[in-house]
C-alpha positions in Angstrom: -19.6 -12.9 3.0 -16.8 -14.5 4.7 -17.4 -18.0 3.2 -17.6 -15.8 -0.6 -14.5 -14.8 0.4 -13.1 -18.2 1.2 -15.0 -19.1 -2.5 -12.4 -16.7 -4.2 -9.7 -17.3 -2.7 -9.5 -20.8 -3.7 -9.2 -20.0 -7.0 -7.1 -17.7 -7.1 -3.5 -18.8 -8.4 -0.9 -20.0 -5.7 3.0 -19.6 -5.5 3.6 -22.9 -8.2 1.3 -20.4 -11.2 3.7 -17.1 -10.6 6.4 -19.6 -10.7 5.8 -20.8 -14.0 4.5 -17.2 -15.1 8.2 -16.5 -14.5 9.4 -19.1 -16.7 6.8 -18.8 -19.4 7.4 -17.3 -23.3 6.5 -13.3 -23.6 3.9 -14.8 -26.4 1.6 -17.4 -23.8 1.7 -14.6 -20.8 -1.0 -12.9 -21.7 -3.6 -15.7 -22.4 -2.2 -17.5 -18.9 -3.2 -14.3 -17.2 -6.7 -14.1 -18.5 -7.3 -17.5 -17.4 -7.2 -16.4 -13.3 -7.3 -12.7 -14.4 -9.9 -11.3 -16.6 -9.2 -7.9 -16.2 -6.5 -8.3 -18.6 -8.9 -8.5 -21.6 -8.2 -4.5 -21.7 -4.5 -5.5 -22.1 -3.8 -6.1 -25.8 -0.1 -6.4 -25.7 2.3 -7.2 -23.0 3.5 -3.5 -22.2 0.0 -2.5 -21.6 0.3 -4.8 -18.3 -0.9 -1.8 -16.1 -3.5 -1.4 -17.7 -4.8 -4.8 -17.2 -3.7 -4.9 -13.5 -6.1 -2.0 -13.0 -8.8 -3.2 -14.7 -8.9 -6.4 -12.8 -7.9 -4.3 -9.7 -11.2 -2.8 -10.6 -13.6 -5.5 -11.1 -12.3 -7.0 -8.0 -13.3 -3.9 -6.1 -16.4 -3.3 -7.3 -17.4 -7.1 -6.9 -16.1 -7.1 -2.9 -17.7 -3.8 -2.2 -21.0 -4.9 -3.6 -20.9 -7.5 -0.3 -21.0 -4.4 2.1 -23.9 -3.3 3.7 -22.2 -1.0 6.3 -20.9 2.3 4.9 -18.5 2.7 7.8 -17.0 -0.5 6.7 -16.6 1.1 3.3 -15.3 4.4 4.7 -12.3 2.4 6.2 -11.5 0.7 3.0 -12.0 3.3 0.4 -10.7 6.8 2.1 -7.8 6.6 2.6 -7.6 6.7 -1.4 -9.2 10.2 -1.0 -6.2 11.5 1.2 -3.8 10.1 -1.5 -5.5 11.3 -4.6 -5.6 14.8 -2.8 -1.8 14.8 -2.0 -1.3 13.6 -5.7 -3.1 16.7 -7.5 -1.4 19.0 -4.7 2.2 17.7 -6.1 1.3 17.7 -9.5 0.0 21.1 -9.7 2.9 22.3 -7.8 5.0 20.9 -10.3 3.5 21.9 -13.3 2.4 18.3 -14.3 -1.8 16.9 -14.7 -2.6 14.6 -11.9 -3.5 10.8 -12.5 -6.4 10.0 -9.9 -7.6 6.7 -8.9 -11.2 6.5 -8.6 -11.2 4.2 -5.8 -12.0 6.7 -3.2 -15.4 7.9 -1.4 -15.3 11.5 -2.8 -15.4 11.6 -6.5 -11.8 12.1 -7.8 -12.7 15.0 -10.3 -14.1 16.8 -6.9 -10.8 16.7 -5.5 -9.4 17.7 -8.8 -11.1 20.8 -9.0 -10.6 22.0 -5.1 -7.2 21.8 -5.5 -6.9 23.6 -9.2 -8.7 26.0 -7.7 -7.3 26.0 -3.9 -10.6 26.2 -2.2 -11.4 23.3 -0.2 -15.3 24.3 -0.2 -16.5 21.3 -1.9 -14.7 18.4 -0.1 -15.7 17.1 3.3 -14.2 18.5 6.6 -11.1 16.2 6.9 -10.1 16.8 3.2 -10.5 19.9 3.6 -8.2 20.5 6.4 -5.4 18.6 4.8 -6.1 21.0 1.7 -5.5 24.1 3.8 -2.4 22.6 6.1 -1.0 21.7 2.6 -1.5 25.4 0.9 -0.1 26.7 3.9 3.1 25.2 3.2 3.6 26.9 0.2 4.7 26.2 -3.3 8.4 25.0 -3.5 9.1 22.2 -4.8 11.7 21.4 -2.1 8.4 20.8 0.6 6.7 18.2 -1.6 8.7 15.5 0.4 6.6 17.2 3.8 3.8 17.8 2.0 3.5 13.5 1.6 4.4 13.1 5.3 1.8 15.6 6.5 -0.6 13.5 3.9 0.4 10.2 5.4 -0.4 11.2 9.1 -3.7 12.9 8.3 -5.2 9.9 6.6 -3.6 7.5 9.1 -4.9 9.6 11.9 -8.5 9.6 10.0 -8.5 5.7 9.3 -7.8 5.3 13.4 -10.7 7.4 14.0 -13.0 5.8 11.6 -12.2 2.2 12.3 -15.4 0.3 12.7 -14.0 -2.2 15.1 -11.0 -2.9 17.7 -9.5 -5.0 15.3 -9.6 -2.6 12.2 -8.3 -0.4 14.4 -5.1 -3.1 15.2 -4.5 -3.9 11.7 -4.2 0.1 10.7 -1.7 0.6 14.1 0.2 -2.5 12.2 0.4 -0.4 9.0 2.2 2.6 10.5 4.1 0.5 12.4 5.6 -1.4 9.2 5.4 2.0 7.3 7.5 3.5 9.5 10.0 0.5 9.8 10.3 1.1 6.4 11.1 4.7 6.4 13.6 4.2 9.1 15.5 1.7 7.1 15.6 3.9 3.4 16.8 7.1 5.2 19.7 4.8 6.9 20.7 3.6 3.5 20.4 6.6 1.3 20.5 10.4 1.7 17.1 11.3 0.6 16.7 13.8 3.3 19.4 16.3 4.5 17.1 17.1 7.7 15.0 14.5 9.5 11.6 15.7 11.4 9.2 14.5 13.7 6.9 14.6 10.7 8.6 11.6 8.8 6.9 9.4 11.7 3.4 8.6 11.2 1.9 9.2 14.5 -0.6 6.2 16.1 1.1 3.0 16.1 2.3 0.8 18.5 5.1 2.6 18.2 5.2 6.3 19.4 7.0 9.0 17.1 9.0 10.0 20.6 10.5 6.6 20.2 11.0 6.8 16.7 13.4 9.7 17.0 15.2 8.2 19.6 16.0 4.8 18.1 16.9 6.7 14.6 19.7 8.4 16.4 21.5 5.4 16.9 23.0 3.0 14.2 20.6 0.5 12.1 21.2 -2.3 14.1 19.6 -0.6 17.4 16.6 -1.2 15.2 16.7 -4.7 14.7 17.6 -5.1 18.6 14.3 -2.8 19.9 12.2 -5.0 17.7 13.1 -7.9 19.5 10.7 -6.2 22.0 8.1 -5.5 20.4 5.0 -7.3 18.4 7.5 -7.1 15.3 10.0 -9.8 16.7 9.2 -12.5 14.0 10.9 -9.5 11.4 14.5 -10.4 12.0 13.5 -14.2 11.9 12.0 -13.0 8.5 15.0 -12.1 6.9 15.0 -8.2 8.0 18.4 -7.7 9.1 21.2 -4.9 8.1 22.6 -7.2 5.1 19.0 -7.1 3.9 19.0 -6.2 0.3 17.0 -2.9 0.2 14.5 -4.4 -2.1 13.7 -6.7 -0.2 13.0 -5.0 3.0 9.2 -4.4 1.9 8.1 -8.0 0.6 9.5 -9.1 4.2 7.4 -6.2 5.7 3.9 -7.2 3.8 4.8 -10.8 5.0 4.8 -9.4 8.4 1.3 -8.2 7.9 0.4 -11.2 6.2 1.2 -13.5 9.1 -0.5 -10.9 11.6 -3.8 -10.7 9.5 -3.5 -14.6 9.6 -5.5 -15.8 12.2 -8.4 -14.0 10.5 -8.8 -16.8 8.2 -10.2 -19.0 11.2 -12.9 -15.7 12.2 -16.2 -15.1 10.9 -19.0 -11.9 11.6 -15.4 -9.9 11.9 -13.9 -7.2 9.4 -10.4 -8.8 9.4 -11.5 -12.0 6.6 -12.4 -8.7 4.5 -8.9 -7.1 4.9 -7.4 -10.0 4.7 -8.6 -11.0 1.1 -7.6 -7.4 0.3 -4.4 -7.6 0.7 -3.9 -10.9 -1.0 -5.5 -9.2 -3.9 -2.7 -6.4 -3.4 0.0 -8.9 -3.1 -1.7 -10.8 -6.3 -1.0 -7.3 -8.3 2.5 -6.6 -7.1 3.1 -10.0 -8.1 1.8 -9.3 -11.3 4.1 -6.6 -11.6 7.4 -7.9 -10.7 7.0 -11.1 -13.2 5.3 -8.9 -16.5 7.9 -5.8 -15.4 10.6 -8.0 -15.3 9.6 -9.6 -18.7 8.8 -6.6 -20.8 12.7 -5.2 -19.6 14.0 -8.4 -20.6 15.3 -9.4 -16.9 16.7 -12.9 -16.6 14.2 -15.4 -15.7 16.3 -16.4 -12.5 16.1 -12.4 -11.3 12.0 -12.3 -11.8 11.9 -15.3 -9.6 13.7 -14.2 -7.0 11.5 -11.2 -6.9 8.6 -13.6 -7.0 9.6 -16.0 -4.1 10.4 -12.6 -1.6 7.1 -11.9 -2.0 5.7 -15.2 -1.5 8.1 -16.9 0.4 
C-alpha cells in the first residue's frame, strides 16, 4: 500500500505547476487542471471550481480507502467527518437554514440528517448520540452556536484519541489539537470574536493541557511564541510564526508544521503514518486549488495568488 502511495505521489503536481497555474490565462486553467486532476471534468466553467475540487476530493477517497483492509483504520480517517456533519445540521437548523453534508463519514449523512430534524439521537451510534444530546441541552440561541462548535471539536478529538489504531495515530491527532489550538489562541488575540473566553475553546488531549492553555492566554501574544520554545512546536517561530505574522498566514505555517512532523513517515513502511501523510498532501493539493482558482475567478493580482501559493508551499 505504502509503495501505491509513493506511485501517486510522484505524479502529483509540485510547487513549479501551482506556480505557473498562478500565472496562467482564466481560459487554459481548466484543461491544465484536468491533466493532474480529473475530478474537474464535473467543472464546466471556472466558477464551478468547488465543484471540481470535490469531485476529485472524492475519487481520491474512494480510490485510497479501497487499499484498507482494517476498519479501525478507516474509523480513524472517516469519523471525525461524522462529528462535523452532526455539528453542521445542529447549526443549520438552529438557524433556520438546510444543512450541506459531506458524505465522507462512517454513518450515512442523511442518518444524521434526520436525528437531528427530528432531535432524537435513536438512530446514530453511542458517541454521536451523546454529542446530540450535550448539544440539545444547550438550547436554541443563536448566541451558543460558537459553544456548540467547541463542544463538537472536543468530542470528536476526544473520540479520534480513543479510536487511534496505533501509538503513532494517536501522536499525529495530539499534533492536531495542539496546532488547532495555537491557532485559536492567536485569532482571539487579534480580533474580538468572543466577549468571554472558556475552558471549552481548548480542545482537551494534546501535548498541551487546557490548564496551560488558560494560563499562557492570560498573558500578551508574545508569551506564546516564548513557551513554544519549549515545547515540540519550537521550529514554529523559525517558521515564520511570530506576532508580525500576517493573520492569514498563521495557518499555512501551522499545516507546514504538521507537514514536517508527518515527514519522517515517508522513510516507514507496515505503519499508518505513509497513509496520513498522503492525506494531507491531498488536503494541501485542494487548498492549493483554492487559493490560485479563488484568486482568479475574483480577479486578484497574479503577484497576490502567488504569495498565497508559496505560504502554503514554501
Amino acid at each position: 500500500m505504502v509503495a501505491r502511495l509513493r506511485a501517486l505521489e510522484a505524479d502529483l503536481p509540485d510547487k513549479a505547476w501551482f506556480q505557473r497555474l498562478a500565472r496562467s490565462p482564466e481560459e487554459s486553467l481548466l484543461g491544465s487542471m484536468r491533466e493532474y486532476f480529473p475530478g474537474f471534468e464535473a467543472a464546466h466553467s471556472l466558477v464551478e471550481f468547488e465543484k471540481g475540487i470535490e469531485a476529485e476530493e472524492a475519487r481520491t477517497e474512494q480510490l485510497i480507502l479501497g487499499l484498507i483492509t482494517d476498519r479501525k483504520v478507516c474509523e480513524f480517517i472517516c469519523a471525525g467527518y461524522d462529528f462535523d456533519n452532526l455539528v453542521h445540521a445542529w447549526k443549520s437548523f438552529r438557524l433556520g437554514k438546510e444543512p450541506v453534508l459531506k458524505e465522507k463519514g462512517i454513518v450515512p449523512a442523511g442518518d444524521i440528517y434526520k436525528a437531528v430534524k427530528d432531535e432524537s439521537s435513536a438512530g446514530l451510534p453511542g458517541h454521536l448520540g451523546a454529542l446530540l444530546e450535550r448539544l440539545q441541552s444547550r438550547g436554541g440561541n443563536a448566541g451558543d452556536l460558537a459553544g456548540a462548535e467547541y463542544q463538537g471539536e472536543n468530542a470528536k478529538y476526544a473520540y479520534l484519541l480513543e479510536v487511534a489504531p496505533s501509538p503513532r495515530a494517536r501522536d499525529y491527532t495530539r499534533w492536531r489539537i495542539d496546532l488547532q489550538n495555537i491557532k485559536t489562541f492567536i485569532r482571539l488575540k487579534r480580533t474580538a470574536l468572543r466577549e468571554k473566553i472558556t475552558d471549552e475553546i481548548w480542545i482537551e488531549g494534546g501535548e498541551i493541557e487546557r490548564s496551560r492553555w488558560r494560563e499562557i492566554f492570560k498573558e500578551g501574544e508574545d508569551e506564546l511564541y516564548a513557551f513554544l520554545e519549549t515545547t515540540s512546536y519550537r521550529a514554529l517561530p523559525v517558521r515564520g510564526l511570530e506576532r508580525d505574522t500576517p493573520l492569514w498566514k498563521t495557518g499555512p505555517v501551522l499545516r507546514c508544521q504538521l507537514f514536517e512532523m508527518l515527514g519522517e513517515s515517508r522513510y516507514r513502511f507496515f505503519d499508518l503514518l505513509p497513509l496520513i501523510y498522503h492525506l494531507e498532501w491531498r488536503k494541501r493539493n485542494s487548498q492549493l486549488l483554492r487559493a490560485v482558482l479563488a484568486g482568479k475567478v475574483n480577479r486578484l493580482l497574479d503577484e497576490i495568488i502567488l504569495e498565497s501559493v508559496e505560504a502554503i508551499l514554501p
